[in-house]
Every structure is written in C-alpha cells, then in structure tokens.
C-alpha positions in Angstrom: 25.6 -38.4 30.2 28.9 -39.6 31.5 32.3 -38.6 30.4 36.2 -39.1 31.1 38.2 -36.0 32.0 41.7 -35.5 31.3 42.6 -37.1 34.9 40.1 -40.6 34.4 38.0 -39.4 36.4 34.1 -40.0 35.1 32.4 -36.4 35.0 28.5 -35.6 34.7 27.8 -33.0 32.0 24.3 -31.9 32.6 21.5 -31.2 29.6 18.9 -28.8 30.5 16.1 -27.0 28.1 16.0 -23.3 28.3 12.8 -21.5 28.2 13.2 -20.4 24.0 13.6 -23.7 23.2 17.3 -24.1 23.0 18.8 -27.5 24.3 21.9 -26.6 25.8 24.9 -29.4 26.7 27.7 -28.0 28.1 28.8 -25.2 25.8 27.1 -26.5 23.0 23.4 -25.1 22.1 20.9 -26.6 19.7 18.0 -24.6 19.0 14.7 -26.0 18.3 12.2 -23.9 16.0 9.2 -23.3 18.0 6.8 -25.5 15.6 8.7 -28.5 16.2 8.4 -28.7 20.3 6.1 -30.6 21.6 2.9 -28.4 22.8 3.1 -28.0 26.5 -0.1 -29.7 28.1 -3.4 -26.6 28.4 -3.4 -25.5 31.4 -6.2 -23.1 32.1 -4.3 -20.9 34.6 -1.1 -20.6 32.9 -3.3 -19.6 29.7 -5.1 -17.2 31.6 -1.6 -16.0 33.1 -0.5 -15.2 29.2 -3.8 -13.8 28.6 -3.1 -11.2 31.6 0.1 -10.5 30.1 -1.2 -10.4 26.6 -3.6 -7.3 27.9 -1.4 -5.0 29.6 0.9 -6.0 26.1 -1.7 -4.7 23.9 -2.2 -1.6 26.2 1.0 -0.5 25.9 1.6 -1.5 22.3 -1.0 0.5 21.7 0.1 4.2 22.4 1.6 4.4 19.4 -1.2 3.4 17.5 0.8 1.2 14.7 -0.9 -2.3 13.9 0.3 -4.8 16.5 1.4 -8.2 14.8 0.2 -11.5 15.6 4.0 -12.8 15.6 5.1 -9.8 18.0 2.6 -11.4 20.8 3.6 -14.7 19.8 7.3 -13.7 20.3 6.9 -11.5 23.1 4.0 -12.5 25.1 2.7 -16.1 24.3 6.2 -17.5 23.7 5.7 -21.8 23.5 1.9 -21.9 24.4 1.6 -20.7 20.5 -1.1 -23.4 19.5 -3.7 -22.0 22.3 -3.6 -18.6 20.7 -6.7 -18.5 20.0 -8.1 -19.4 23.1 -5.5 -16.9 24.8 -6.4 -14.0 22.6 -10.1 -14.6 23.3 -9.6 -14.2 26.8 -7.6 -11.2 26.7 -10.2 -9.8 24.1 -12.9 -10.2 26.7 -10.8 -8.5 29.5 -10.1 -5.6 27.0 -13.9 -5.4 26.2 -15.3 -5.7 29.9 -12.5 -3.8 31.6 -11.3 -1.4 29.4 -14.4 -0.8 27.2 -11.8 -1.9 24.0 -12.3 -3.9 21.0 -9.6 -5.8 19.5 -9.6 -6.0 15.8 -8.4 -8.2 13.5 -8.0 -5.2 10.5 -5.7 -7.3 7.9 -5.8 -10.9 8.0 -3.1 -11.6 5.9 -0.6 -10.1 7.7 -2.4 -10.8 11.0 -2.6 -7.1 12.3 -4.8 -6.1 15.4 -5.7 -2.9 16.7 -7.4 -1.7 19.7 -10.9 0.1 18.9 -12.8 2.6 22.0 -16.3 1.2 22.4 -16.9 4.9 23.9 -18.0 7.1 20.8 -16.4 10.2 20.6 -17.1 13.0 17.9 -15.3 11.5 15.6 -14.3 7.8 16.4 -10.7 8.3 15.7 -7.7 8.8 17.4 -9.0 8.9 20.8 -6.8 10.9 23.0 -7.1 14.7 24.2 -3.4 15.5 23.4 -4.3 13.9 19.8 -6.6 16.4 19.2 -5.1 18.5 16.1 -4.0 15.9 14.8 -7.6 14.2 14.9 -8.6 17.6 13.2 -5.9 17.4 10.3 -6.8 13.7 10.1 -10.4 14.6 9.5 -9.4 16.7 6.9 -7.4 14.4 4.7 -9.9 11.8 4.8 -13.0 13.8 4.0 -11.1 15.0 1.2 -10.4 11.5 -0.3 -14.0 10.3 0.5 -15.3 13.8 -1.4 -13.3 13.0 -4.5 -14.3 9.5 -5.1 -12.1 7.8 -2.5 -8.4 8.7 -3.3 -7.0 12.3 -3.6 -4.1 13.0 -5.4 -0.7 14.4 -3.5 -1.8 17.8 -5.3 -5.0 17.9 -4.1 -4.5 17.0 -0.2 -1.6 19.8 -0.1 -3.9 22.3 -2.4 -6.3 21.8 0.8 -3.6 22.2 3.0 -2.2 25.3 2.1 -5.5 27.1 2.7 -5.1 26.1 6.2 -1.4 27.5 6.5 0.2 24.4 6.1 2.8 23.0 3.4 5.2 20.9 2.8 8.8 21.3 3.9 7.8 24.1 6.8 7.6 22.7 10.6 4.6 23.4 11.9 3.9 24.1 16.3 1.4 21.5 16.5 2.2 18.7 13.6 5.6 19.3 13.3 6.9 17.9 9.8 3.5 17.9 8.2 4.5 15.6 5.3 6.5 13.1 7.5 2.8 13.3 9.7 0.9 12.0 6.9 2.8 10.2 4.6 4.9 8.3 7.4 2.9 8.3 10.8 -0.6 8.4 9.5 0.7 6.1 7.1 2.8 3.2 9.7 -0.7 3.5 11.7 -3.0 2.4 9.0 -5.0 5.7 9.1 -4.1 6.3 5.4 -2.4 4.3 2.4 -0.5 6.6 -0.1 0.4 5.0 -3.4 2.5 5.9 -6.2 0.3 6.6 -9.9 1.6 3.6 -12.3 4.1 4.5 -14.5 3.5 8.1 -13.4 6.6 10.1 -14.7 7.5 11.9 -12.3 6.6 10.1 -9.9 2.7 11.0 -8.8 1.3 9.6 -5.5 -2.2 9.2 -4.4 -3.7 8.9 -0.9 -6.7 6.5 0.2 -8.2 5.5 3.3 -6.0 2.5 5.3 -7.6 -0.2 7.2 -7.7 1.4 10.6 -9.6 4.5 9.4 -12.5 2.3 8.2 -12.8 0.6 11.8 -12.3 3.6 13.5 -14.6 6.1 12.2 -17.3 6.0 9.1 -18.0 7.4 6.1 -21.2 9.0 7.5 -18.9 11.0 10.3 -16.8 12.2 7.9 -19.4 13.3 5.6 -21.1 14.7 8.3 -17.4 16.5 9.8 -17.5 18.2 5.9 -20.7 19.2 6.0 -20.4 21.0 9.2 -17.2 22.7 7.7 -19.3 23.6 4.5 -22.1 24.5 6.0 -24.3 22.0 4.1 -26.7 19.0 4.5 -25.4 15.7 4.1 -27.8 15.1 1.2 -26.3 18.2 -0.5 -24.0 15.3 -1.5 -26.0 12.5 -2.8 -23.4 10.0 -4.4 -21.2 10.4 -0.6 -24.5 10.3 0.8 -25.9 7.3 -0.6 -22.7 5.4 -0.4 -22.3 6.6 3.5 -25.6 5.1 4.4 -25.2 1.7 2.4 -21.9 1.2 4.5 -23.7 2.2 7.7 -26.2 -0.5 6.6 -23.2 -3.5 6.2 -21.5 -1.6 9.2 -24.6 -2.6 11.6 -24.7 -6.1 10.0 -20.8 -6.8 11.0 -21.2 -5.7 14.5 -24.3 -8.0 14.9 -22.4 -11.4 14.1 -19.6 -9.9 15.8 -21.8 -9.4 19.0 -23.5 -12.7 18.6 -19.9 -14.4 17.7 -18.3 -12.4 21.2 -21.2 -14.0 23.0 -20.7 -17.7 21.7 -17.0 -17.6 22.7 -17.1 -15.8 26.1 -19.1 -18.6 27.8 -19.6 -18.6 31.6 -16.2 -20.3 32.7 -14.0 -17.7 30.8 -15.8 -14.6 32.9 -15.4 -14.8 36.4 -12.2 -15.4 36.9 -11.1 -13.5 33.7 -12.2 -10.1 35.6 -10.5 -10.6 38.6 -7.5 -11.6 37.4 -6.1 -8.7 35.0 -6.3 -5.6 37.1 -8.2 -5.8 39.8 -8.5 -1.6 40.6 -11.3 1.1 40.9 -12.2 3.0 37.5 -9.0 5.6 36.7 -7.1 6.6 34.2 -4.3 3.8 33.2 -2.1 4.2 30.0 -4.2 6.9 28.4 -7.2 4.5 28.3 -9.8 5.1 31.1 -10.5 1.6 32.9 -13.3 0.3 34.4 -14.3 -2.3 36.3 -16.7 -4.9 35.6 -20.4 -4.3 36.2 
C-alpha cells in the first residue's frame, strides 16, 4: 500500500502477519481470534514437529502433577495448527506410550483435562516418584479411609485418623510440611482428592472424596488391599468394599480393552516409524523423573 509523506514523496508501508495471528500495518495491530484464520494446509512433518514438542510439553508439565488443559497445549504448544489436534495428540500419545511407557488420559472431559498415567505398576499405582514416597503413604491413607466409610470421609474423621499418626492440623510437619495445605490444596489442585463443603452445614462442615486422578491411578482393590495389610485382615473381612472393589476391577478390565483395541485402530503403520525416531532419539536413562526407553 502506497502512501504520501509529508515531503510528496510516495512511501511503501509494508503489512506483514505475525505468528499469533496479529496483522500488523505500520504501528497499527489487528488481531485475529484464532478460530477465524484460515487453517494452515496439514502437513505431516510440521504436525509431527508439534507432536515432538507436545511430548517433552507434557513431560515437564507433568512434575507437578496438576491436570494439564487442553487450551494450555493449544496455547503453548500447538498454537494455529488447532484443528489437527487430534491427530497431533494421537501422535504424541503414541511416543508417550512406546518411549516413555506413559499413558495420557483424558480424566474430565468437560474441562478437557489430561494426565500422564505409568504403565509400570508400582505398589500402589500412585504418585510415582521415590522422593514422593511419604506422601504416597499419607495419600494411601486418606483414600482408604474414604473408600472404608462409604466413599467420602468427613474433615473430622480424616484428621481423627491423622492424629493417631502424629499429625494435625496447624503444626508443620518434616516430611509434609503444612499437612492441611497438603491435602486440601495440593492433593486437591492435583485431582487426587475433591473436598466439599456439607450443604447448608452451619458451621461450615467439609467432606473429602476421591478426585478423578485417584481413580486412574490406583484402584479400589489396592487400597483395600493397602488397609488390610495395615489391619491385618483379609480383604473379604470387608465384604461391601470387597464386592464393590472387584465389580470395578471387572469394568476397569473392560475400559482398558476398547482402550487397547481403540490405541491400536489409531496408531496405524505410517504414524510409527518415524514417530520413534523423531522425539528423543537416546539409550534408556532417567529424563525428567520418568525413566525412558527406547522402542523395542
């Protein structure tokens, strides 16, 4: 576009597009919502570049263990190649599974939250690093006392077991630090456990329950199993827990079936091969707390 300066003298002003979208003309910016671009044309190796990205993304993301959010790797990873999400997520899904022996999970689909899930079992399918250990422990805990009183435990009840191990509320611990910050804020933000004011309790009563992540990452059969051991008892001592343990087992086994015949529909020949070599190309070590191996 042509324009007159103050001296006649016909100036250029040039219009370029910057990489969020923005049209930008001279000094002047217009920004342009990312659902009203025009979709870039699919091309495999720039989706597979964003799907590389979108791995070490998720790795890092997930150290913390909070829920990562579909819009975060729209935003921060995937950027304007939004509408091939799925087929980008599918690729880094099979990378995560092949490479890092890690599941990505959908957990809440209404607010499109993912997790990373250990294929590896450990004792208790939770938590998954060494250092997390007493927390894992105290974690245990809570949850087998929800599960044990009919799947939600009142505030009084969690810190009535608590006590008997030496911890309550308001002292710091040497391992946990602010115990009620641990689990009514961190176990809370990371979907281990959801805690929920009583209705029109006066005062105000709270309530804990499982959260989404605990029922991905472990089972009600370990946990009954992680109270028995504590109690000394069989599993059957407890037939309601029992009973309901083994019927989710049963729909447990079910899920990961279709999941594994669904994972084997998507990840057709021409997504492996250069999928593997692409991401990290290393010998098995330890990489962001997760070990990592490489393809067999």
């Amino acid at each position: 576009m042509d324009r007159r300066n103050d001296y006649g003298y016909r100036t250029t002003v040039f219009q370029s597009k910057h990489p969020n979208g923005d049209e930008r003309s001279g000094s002047n910016y217009r920004r342009i919502p990312w659902g009203r671009r025009p979709t870039p044309p699919r091309d495999v190796a720039i989706l597979q570049e964003r799907a590389n990205k979108l791995v070490k993304y998720l790795l890092v993301k997930d150290q913390t263990k909070i829920p990562i959010k579909r819009s975060d790797m729209l935003k921060d990873v995937i950027q304007e190649y939004d509408e091939y999400f799925p087929e980008i997520i599918e690729r880094a899904s099979y990378a995560l599974e092949k490479m890092f022996r890690v599941n990505l999970k959908e957990i809440d689909k209404q607010s499109s939250l993912y997790i990373l899930i250990s294929t590896q079992e450990s004792s208790a399918g939770i938590l998954g690093t060494t250092k997390d250990t007493p927390k894992l422990g105290l974690l245990m805990v809570i949850l087998s006392v929800i599960f044990m009183n009919g799947n939600k435990a009142s505030e009084a009840v969690i810190w009535e077991v608590l006590r008997k191990l030496g911890l309550r509320p308001g002292v710091r611990h040497s391992l946990f630090g602010e115990v009620r910050k641990l689990i009514t804020d961190e176990f809370v933000k990371q979907k281990y456990l959801e805690y929920k004011r009583v209705p029109n309790s006066r005062p105000p009563e709270y309530e804990f329950f499982w959260g989404l992540r605990s029922y991905h990452e472990t089972s009600k059969m370990k946990v009954l199993k992680f109270a028995c051991k504590v109690q000394k008892k069989d599993p059957k001592d407890w037939a309601a827990q029992y009973r309901e343990a083994v019927e989710m087992e049963v729909q447990a086994a079910a899920v990961a079936v279709a999941e594994a015949e669904a994972r084997a529909e998507v990840y057709s020949p021409c997504l492996q091969t250069p999928l593997i070599a692409a991401v990290f190309p290393m010998e098995p070590r330890y990489s962001l707390g997760i070990f990592v191996h490489t393809a067999a």
